[in-house]
C-alpha positions as CSV (number, residue, x, y, z in Angstrom):
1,X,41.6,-62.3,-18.4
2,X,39.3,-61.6,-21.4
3,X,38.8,-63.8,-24.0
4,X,40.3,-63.4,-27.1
5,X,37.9,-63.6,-30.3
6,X,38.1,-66.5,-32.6
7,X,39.7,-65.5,-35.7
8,X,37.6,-66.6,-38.6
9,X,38.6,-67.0,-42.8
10,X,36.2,-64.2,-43.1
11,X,38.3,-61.9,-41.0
12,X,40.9,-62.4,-43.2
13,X,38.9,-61.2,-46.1
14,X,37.5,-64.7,-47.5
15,X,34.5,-65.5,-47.7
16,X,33.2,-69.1,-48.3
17,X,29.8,-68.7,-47.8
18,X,29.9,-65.8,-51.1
19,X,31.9,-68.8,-52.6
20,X,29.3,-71.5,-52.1
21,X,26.3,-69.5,-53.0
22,X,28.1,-68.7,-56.7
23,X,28.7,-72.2,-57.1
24,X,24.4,-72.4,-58.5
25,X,24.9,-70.1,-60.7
26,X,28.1,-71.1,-61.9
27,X,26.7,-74.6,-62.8
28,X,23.6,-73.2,-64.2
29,X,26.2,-71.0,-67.2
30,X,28.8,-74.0,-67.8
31,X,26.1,-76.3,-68.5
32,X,25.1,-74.3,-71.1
33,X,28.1,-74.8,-73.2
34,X,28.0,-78.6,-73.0
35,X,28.5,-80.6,-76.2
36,X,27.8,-84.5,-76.7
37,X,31.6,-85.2,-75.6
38,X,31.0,-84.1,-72.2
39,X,30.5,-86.5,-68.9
40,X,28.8,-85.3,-66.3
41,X,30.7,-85.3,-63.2
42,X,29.1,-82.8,-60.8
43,X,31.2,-82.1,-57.9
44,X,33.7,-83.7,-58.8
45,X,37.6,-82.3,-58.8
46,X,38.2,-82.7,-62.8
47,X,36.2,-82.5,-66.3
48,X,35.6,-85.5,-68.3
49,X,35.4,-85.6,-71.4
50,X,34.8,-88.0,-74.1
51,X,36.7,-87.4,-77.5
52,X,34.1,-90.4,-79.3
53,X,30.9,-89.5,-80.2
54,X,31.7,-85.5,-79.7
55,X,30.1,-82.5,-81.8
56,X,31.9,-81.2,-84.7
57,X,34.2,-82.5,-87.8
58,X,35.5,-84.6,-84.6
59,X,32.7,-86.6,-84.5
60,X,34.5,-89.8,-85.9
61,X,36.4,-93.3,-85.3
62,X,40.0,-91.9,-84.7
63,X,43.1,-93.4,-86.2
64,X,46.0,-91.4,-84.9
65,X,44.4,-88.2,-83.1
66,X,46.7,-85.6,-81.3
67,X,45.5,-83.6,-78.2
68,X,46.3,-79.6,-79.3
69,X,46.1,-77.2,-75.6
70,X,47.0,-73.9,-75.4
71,X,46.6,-71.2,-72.3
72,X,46.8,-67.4,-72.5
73,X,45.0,-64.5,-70.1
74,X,43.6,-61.1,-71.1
75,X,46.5,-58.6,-69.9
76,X,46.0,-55.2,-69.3
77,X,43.2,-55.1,-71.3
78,X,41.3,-55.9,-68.0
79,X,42.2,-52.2,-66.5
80,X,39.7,-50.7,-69.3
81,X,37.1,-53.3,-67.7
82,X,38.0,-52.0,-64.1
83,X,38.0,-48.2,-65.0
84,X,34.5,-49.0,-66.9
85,X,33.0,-51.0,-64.2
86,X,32.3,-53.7,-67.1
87,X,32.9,-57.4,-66.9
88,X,30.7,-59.1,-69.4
89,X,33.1,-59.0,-72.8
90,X,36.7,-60.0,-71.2
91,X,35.5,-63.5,-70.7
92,X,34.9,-63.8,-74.4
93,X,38.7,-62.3,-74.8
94,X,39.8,-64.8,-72.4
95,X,38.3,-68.2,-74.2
96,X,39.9,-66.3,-78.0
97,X,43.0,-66.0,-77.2
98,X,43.6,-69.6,-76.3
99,X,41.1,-71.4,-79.1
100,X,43.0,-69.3,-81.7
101,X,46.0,-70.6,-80.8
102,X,44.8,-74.1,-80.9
103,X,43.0,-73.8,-84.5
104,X,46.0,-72.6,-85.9
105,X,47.7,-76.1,-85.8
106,X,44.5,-77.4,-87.8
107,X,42.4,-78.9,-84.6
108,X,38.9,-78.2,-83.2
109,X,38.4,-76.8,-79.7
110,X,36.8,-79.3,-77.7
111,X,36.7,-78.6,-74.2
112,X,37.5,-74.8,-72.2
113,X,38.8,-74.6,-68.2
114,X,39.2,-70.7,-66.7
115,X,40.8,-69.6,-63.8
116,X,40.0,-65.9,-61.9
117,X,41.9,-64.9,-59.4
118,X,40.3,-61.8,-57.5
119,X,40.7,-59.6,-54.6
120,X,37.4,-60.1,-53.0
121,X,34.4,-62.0,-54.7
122,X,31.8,-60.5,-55.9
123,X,28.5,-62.0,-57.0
124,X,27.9,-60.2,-60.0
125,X,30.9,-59.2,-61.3
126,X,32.2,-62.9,-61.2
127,X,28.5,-64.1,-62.9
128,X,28.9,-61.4,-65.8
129,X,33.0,-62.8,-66.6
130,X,31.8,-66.5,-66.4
131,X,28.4,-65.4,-68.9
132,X,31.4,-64.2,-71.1
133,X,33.4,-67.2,-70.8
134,X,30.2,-69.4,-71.6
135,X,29.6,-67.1,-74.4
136,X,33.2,-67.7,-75.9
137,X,32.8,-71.5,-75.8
138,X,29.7,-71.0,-77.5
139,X,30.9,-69.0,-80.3
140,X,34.1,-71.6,-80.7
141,X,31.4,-74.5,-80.2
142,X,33.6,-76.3,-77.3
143,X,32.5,-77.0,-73.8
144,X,32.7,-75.1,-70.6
145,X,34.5,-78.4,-68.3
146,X,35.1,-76.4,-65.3
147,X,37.7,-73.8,-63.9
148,X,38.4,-72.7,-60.2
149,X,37.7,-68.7,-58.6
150,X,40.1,-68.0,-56.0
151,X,39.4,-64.9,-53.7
152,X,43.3,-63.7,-52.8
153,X,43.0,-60.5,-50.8
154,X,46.2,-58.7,-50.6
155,X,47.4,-59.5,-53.6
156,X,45.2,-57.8,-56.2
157,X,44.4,-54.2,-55.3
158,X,40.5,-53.3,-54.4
159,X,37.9,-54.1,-57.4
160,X,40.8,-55.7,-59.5
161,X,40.8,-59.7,-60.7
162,X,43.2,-61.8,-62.9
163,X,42.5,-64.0,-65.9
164,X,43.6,-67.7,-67.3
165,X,42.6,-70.0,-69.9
166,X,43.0,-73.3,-71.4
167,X,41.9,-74.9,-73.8
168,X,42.2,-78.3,-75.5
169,X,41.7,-79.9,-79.7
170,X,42.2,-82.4,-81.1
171,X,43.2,-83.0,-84.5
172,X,44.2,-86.1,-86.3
173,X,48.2,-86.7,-86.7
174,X,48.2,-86.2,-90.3
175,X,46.1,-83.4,-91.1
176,X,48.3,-80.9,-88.8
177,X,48.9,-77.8,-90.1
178,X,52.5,-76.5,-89.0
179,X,53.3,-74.5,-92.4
180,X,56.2,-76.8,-93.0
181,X,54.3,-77.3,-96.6
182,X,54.4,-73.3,-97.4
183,X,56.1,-72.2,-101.0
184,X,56.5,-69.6,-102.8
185,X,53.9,-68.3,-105.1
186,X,51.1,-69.5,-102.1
187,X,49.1,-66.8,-101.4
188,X,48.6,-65.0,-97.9
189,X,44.3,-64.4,-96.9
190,X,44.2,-62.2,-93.9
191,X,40.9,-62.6,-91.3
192,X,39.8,-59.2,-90.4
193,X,40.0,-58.5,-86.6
194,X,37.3,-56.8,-84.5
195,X,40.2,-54.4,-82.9
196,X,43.0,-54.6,-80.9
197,X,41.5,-57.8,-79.5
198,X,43.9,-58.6,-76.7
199,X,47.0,-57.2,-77.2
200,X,49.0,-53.8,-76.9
201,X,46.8,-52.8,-74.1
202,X,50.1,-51.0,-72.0
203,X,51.1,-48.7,-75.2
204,X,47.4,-48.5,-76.3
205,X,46.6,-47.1,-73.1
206,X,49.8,-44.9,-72.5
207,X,49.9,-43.6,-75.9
208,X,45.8,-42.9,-75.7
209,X,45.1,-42.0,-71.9
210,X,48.2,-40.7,-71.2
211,X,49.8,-38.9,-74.1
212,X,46.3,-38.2,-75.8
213,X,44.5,-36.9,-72.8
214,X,41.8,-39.1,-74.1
215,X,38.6,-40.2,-71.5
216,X,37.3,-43.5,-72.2
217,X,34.0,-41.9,-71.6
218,X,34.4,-39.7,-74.8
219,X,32.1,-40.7,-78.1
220,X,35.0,-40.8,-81.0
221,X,33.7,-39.6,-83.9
222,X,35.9,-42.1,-86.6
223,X,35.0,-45.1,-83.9
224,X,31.4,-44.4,-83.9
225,X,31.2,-45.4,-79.9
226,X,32.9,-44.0,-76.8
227,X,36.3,-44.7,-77.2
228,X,36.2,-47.7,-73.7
229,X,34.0,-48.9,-75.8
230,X,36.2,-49.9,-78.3
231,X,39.1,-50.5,-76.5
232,X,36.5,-53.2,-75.0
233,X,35.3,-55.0,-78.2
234,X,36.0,-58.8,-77.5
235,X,38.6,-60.4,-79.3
236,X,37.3,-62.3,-82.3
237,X,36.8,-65.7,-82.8
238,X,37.7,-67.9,-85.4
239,X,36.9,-71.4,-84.6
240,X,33.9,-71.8,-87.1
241,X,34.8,-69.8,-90.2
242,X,38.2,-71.9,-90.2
243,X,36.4,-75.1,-89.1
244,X,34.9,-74.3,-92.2
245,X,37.5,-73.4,-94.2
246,X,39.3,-77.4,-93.5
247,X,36.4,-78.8,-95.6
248,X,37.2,-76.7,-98.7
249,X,39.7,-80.1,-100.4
250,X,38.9,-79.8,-103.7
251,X,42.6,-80.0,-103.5
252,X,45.4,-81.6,-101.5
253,X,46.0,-79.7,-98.2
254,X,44.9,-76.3,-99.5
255,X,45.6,-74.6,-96.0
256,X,49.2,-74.6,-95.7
257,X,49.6,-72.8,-92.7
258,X,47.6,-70.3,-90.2
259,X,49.2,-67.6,-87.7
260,X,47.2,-66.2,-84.9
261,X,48.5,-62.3,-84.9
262,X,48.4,-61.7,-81.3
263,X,51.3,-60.0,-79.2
264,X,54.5,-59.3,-81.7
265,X,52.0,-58.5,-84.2
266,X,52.3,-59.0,-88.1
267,X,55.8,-59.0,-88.0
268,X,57.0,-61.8,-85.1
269,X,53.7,-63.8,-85.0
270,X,53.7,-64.8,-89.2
271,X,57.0,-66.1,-89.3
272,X,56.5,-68.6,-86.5
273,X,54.8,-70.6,-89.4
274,X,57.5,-70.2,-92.5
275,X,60.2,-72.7,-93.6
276,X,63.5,-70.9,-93.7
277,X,63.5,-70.2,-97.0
278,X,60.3,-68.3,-97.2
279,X,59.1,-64.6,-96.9
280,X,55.5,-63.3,-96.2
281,X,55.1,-60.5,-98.6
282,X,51.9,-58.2,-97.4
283,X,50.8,-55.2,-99.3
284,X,50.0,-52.7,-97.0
285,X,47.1,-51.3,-98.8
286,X,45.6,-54.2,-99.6
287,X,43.0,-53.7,-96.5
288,X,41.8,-50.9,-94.3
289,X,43.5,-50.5,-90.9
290,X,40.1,-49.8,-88.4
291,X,40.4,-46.1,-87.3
292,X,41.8,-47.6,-83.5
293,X,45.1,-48.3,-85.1
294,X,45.4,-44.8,-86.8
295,X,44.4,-42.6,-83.0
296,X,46.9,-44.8,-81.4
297,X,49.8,-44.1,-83.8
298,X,48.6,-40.4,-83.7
299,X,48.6,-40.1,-80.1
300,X,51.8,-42.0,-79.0
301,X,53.4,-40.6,-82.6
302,X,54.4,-44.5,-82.4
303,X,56.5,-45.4,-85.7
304,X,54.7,-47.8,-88.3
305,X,57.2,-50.6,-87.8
306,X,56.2,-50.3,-84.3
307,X,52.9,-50.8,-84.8
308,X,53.1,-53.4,-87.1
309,X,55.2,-55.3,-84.1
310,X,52.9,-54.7,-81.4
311,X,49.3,-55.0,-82.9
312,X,47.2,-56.8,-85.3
313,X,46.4,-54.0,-87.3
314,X,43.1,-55.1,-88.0
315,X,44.4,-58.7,-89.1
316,X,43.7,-61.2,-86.5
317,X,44.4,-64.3,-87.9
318,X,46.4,-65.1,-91.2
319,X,46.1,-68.1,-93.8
320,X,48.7,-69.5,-96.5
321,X,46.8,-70.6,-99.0
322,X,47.1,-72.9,-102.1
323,X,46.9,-70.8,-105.5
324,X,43.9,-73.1,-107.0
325,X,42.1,-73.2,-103.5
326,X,41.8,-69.4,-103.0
327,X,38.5,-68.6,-104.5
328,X,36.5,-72.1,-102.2
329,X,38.6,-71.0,-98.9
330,X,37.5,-67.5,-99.5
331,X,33.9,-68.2,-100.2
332,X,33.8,-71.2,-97.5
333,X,35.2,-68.5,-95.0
334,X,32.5,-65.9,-96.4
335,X,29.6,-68.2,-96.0
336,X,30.6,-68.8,-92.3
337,X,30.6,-65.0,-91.7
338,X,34.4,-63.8,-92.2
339,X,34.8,-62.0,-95.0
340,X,38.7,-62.9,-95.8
341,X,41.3,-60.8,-98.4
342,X,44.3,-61.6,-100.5
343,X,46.8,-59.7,-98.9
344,X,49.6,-60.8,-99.7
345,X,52.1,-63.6,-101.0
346,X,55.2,-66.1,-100.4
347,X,58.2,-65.1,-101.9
348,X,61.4,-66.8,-101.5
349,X,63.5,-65.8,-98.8
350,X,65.0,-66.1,-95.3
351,X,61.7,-66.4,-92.9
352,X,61.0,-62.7,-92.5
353,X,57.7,-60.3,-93.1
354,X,57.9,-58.0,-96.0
355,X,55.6,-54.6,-95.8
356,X,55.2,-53.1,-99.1
């Protein structure tokens, strides 16, 4: 009787040996991101992390400090980085999307984990997203603490991968920002995005590549860049201009509130952070929407109230603002490299977005 052959991991399409030979260069990115907060605890099956004696506004006795974590992915955004064969920007989208989140309640990113989940590992495409994670932390000025890669074959499709984040702040108890302070007659400072950042991928793509006939391979004249190109500009992040921004007290809690305009766009992300008896009153032409928005609507002949519900517009984050403070939040912001604009105002009413 012949002998059967011995059924190995790799014959079932893992391959721990790719596994352990990533693990180097793995370690050799993350450290880069440390900060003073972290504990070294190589091999070991968590991150530590030290909140006394850490980088930043943080860096401080604490009286009453409250942990802020938040955890979002990339979405479709990752089937432009598949049909491009690029990997080295989504990382960057991945870290944003969570640290924006976790600024908007007034703390300071201190630590980042990321999970991929991918149908067969490979060396460099794995390297090039955790280089863009690293440079993400790097831009929010938190640390890389560790993550986990999981090679699932047969349940992502050939050259495909899936993305997760976390990420944790801290701020202390009473300087929380949860708009609860907003009134009318405050005035609304929108933070320009750097696109579509990560959200609206399924109509951007149906409405461009589908509808349009459009190849991401194509140089767009009004983009100035091959139109994957921009549909691959990382989402912006706003850790350090707002950091920033926290310092400018010449009076009283001058930030009132902040609202990261990801997916539900202007019109279901702002009033997350209004008291019932406020409205946020934008004035549509108070910026210019990036050309992105504009081929999109075109292309998909996708109404404006749609748009305004599904993408940022070319707002990415918005701040409720003091009257007296507006000018030192602006120019705070400016110095740090994120050139803010009134664009609107609060107005009494029942919670809602105004476009006029």
């Amino acid at each position: 009787m012949a002998k059967k052959k011995s059924l190995s991991y790799k014959d079932a399409g893992v391959d721990i040996d790719v596994a352990n030979q990533l693990v180097g260069g793995y370690m050799k990115i993350v450290k880069s991101t440390y900060t003073p907060g972290v504990i070294r605890n190589d091999g070991g099956f968590g991150g530590l992390f030290r909140l006394q004696g850490a980088p930043g506004l943080f860096a401080k006795k604490w009286r009453d400090p409250v942990l802020v974590s938040g955890t979002d992915g990339v979405g479709t955004k990752l089937k432009i980085a598949f049909a491009m064969n690029r990997h080295d920007t989504v990382g960057i989208d991945l870290v944003a999307m969570s640290v924006n989140d976790v600024l908007v309640q007034g703390a300071e990113p201190m630590f980042f984990l990321d999970y991929v989940g991918i149908a067969k590992a490979d060396k460099k495409v794995l390297l090039d997203i955790v280089k863009g994670v690293a440079d993400g932390c790097k831009q929010a000025g938190c640390a890389l603490l560790g993550g986990e890669t999981a090679e699932l074959p047969g349940l992502y499709g050939k050259g495909e991968y899936d993305l997760a984040g976390f990420a944790v702040g801290v701020v202390e108890r009473k300087n929380i920002i949860d708009g609860s302070q907003v009134e009318p007659g405050d005035i609304i400072l929108g933070l320009p995005s750097s696109g579509l950042h990560s959200n609206g991928y399924s109509l951007a793509r149906k409405a461009l590549l589908e509808k349009g006939c459009m190849k991401l391979g194509e140089k767009v004249a009004e983009l100035g860049c091959t139109l994957g190109e921009e549909l691959l500009k990382p989402t912006r992040i706003y850790a350090k201009p707002v950091l920033s921004a926290f310092t400018a007290y010449k009076v009283k809690r001058p930030i009132r509130a902040l609202a990261h305009i990801t997916g539900g766009g202007l019109l279901e992300n702002v009033p997350r952070v209004l008291p019932a008896n406020c409205d946020a009153v934008f004035n549509v032409d108070a910026w210019e929407v990036p050309p992105i928005f504009r081929l999109i609507q075109k292309a998909g002949n996708v109404k404006d109230e749609e748009m305004f519900r599904v993408f940022n517009m070319g707002i990415g984050m918005v701040m409720v603002v003091t009257p007296p403070s507006v000018e030192t939040v602006m120019d705070k912001l400016k110095r740090a490299g994120c050139k803010a604009k009134v664009v609107g105002r609060i107005a009494d009413g029942d919670g809602r977005v105004q476009l006029v």
